[in-house]
C-alpha positions as CSV (number, residue, x, y, z in Angstrom):
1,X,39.0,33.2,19.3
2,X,42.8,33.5,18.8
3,X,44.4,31.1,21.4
4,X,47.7,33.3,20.8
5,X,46.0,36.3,22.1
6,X,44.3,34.1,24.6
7,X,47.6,32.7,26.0
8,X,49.7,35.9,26.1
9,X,47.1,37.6,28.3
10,X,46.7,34.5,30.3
11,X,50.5,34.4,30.7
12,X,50.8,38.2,31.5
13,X,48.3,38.3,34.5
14,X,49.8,34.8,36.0
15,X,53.3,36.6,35.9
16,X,52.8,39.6,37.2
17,X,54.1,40.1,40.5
18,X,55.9,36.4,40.0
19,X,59.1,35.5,41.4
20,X,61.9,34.1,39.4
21,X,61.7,30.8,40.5
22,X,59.2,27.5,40.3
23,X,60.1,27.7,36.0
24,X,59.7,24.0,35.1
25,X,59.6,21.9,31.6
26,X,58.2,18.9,30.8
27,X,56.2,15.8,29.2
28,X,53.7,13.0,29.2
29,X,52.4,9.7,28.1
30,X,48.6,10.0,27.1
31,X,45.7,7.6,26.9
32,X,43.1,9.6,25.0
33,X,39.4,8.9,24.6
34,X,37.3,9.8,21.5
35,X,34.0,9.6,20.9
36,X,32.4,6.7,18.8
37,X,31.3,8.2,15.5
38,X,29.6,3.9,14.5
39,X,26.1,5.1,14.1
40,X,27.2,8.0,11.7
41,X,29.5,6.0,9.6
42,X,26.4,3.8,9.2
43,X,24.0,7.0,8.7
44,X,26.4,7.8,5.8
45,X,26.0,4.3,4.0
46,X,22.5,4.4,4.4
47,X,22.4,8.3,3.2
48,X,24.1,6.8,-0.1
49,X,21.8,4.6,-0.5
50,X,22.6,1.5,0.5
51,X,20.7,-1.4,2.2
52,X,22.6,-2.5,5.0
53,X,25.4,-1.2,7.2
54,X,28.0,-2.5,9.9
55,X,30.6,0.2,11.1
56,X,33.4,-0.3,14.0
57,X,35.6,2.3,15.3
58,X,38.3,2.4,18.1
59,X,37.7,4.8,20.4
60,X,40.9,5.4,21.9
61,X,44.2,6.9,21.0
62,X,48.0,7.5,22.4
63,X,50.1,10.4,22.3
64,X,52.7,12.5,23.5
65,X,52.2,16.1,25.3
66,X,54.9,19.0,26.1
67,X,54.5,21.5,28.6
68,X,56.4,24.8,30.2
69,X,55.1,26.6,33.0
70,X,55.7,28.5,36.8
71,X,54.7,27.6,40.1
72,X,54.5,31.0,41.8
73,X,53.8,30.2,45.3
74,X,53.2,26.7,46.4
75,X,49.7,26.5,45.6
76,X,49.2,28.9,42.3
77,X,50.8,28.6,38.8
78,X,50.5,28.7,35.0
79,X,51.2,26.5,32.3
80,X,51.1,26.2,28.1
81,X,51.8,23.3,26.9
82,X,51.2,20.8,23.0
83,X,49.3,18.0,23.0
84,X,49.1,15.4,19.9
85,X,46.1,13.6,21.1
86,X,46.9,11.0,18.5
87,X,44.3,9.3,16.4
88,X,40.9,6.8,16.0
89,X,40.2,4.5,13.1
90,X,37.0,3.0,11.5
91,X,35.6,0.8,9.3
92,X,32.7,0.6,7.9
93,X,31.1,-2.5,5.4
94,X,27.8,-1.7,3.7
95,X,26.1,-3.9,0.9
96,X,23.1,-2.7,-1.5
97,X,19.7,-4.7,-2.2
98,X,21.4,-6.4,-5.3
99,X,24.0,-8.6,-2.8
100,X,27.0,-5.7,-3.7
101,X,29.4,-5.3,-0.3
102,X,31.8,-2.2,0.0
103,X,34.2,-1.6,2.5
104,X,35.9,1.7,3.5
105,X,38.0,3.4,6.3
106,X,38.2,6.8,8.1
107,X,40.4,8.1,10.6
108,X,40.0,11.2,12.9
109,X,43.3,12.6,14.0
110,X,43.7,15.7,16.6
111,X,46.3,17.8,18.5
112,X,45.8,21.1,20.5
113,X,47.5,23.5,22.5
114,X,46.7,25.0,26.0
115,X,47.3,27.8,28.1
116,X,46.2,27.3,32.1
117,X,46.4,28.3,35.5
118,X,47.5,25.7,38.2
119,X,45.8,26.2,41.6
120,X,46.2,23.4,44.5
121,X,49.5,22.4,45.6
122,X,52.9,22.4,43.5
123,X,53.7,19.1,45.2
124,X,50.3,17.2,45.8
125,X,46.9,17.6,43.9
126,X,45.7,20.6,42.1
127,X,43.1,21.5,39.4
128,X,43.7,23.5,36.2
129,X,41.3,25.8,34.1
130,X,42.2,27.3,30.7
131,X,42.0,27.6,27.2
132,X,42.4,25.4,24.4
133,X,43.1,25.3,20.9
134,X,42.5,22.1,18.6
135,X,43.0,21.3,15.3
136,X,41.5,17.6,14.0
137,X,41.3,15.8,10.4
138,X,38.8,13.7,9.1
139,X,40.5,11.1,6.4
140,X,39.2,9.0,4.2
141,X,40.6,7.1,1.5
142,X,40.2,9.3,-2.4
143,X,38.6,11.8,-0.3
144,X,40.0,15.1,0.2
145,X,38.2,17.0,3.5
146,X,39.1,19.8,5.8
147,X,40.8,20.1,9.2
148,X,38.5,22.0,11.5
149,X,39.8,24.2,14.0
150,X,38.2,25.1,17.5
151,X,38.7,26.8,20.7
152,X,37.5,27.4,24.4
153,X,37.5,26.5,27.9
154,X,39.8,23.7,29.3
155,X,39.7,21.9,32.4
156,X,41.3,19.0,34.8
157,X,42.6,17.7,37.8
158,X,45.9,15.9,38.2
159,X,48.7,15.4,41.2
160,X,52.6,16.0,41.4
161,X,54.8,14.2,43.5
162,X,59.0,14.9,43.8
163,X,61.4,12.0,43.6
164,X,62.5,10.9,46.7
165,X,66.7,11.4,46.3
166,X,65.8,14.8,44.2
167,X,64.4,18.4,44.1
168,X,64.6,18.9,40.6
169,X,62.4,16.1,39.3
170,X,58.5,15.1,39.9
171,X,56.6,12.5,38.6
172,X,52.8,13.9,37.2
173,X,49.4,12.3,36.5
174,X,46.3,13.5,35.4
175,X,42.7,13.9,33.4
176,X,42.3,16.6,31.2
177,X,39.1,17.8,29.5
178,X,38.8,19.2,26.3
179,X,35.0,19.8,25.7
180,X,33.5,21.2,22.1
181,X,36.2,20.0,20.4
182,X,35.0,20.7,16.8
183,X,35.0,17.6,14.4
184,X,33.9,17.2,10.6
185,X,30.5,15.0,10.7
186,X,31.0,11.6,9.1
187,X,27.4,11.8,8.1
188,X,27.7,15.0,6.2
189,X,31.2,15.9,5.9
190,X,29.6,19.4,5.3
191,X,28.7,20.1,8.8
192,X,30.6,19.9,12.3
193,X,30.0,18.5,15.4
194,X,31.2,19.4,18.8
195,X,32.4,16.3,21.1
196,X,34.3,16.6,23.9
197,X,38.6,14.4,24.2
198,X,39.1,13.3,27.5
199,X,42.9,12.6,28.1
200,X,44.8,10.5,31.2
201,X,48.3,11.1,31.1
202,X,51.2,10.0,33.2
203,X,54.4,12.5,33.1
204,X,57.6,14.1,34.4
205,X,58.8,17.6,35.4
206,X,61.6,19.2,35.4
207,X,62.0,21.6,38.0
208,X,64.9,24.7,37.1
């Protein structure tokens, strides 16, 4: 699924028909929540081998998000936008029968990029369906791995307010979904799983 493709036909049905007006820029703050991958960093140790293991892992990152878009009517509008959905850190201690300990880190990093139609209202709540496109990296120290790439649906729900003393700006918040996001398996760095990022964000618009 090319998210290219995916936007550009997106982007062509939202616009047709559109007025030249509602064009607006803009960016958030994100809180982003991964899911814990403990049990398989312990699955891993044990895999190798090894008698005992203890593995802990945030599970939530920060980041910074882009977006451009059109609100053609009040209640109806598109939207493509960047996400980096910043990163989560683990670390795992394992020990073999003979009293041995080892230590070692990973880190799963991951941005993506939407394309979305707006439907509620342009200056209260609305909901937001779409596609998404994500890239993520699994790194570990004197380990070279893969990114993984995946695509699909995309959904949320968020509200936009205007400043009081302007027309131009308006303060955003939200929850966006982003569900079979595609991840390399700490367990079997072989294999993939699917998890779903779940990001709150607080942002700004600027309205041309």
């Amino acid at each position: 699924m090319n998210i290219r493709i995916l936007t550009f036909t997106l982007l062509v049905g939202l616009s047709l028909g559109a007025r030249a007006e509602g064009y607006f820029i803009g960016g958030d703050f994100g809180l982003n929540v991964f899911p814990n991958w403990a049990d398989r960093g312990d699955s891993a140790a044990y895999n190798a081998g090894l008698a005992f293991s203890s593995t802990s892992q945030s599970t939530v990152s920060y980041g910074l998000g882009i977006n451009a878009g059109q609100w053609m009517s009040q209640y109806f509008g598109w939207e493509i936008g960047y996400n980096n959905l910043g990163s989560v850190t683990g670390y795992t201690t394992a020990g073999d029968s003979y009293g041995n300990v080892y230590g070692n880190s990973y880190k799963y990093a991951s941005t993506a990029s939407h394309a979305e139609a707006l439907v509620g209202s342009s200056s209260g709540l609305f909901g937001k369906v779409g596609l998404y496109s994500a890239s993520t990296q699994l790194t570990i120290p004197n380990l070279t791995i893969s990114p993984t790439s995946s695509s699909g649906m995309y959904f949320g729900i968020g509200g936009r307010f205007y400043s009081d003393d302007s027309d131009h700006f308006a303060f955003k918040f939200g929850i966006d979904i982003y569900p079979k996001v595609k991840f390399s398996d700490l367990s079997d760095f072989t294999k993939t799983t699917n998890e779903t990022i779940t990001k709150i964000y607080l942002g700004e618009d600027y309205i041309f």
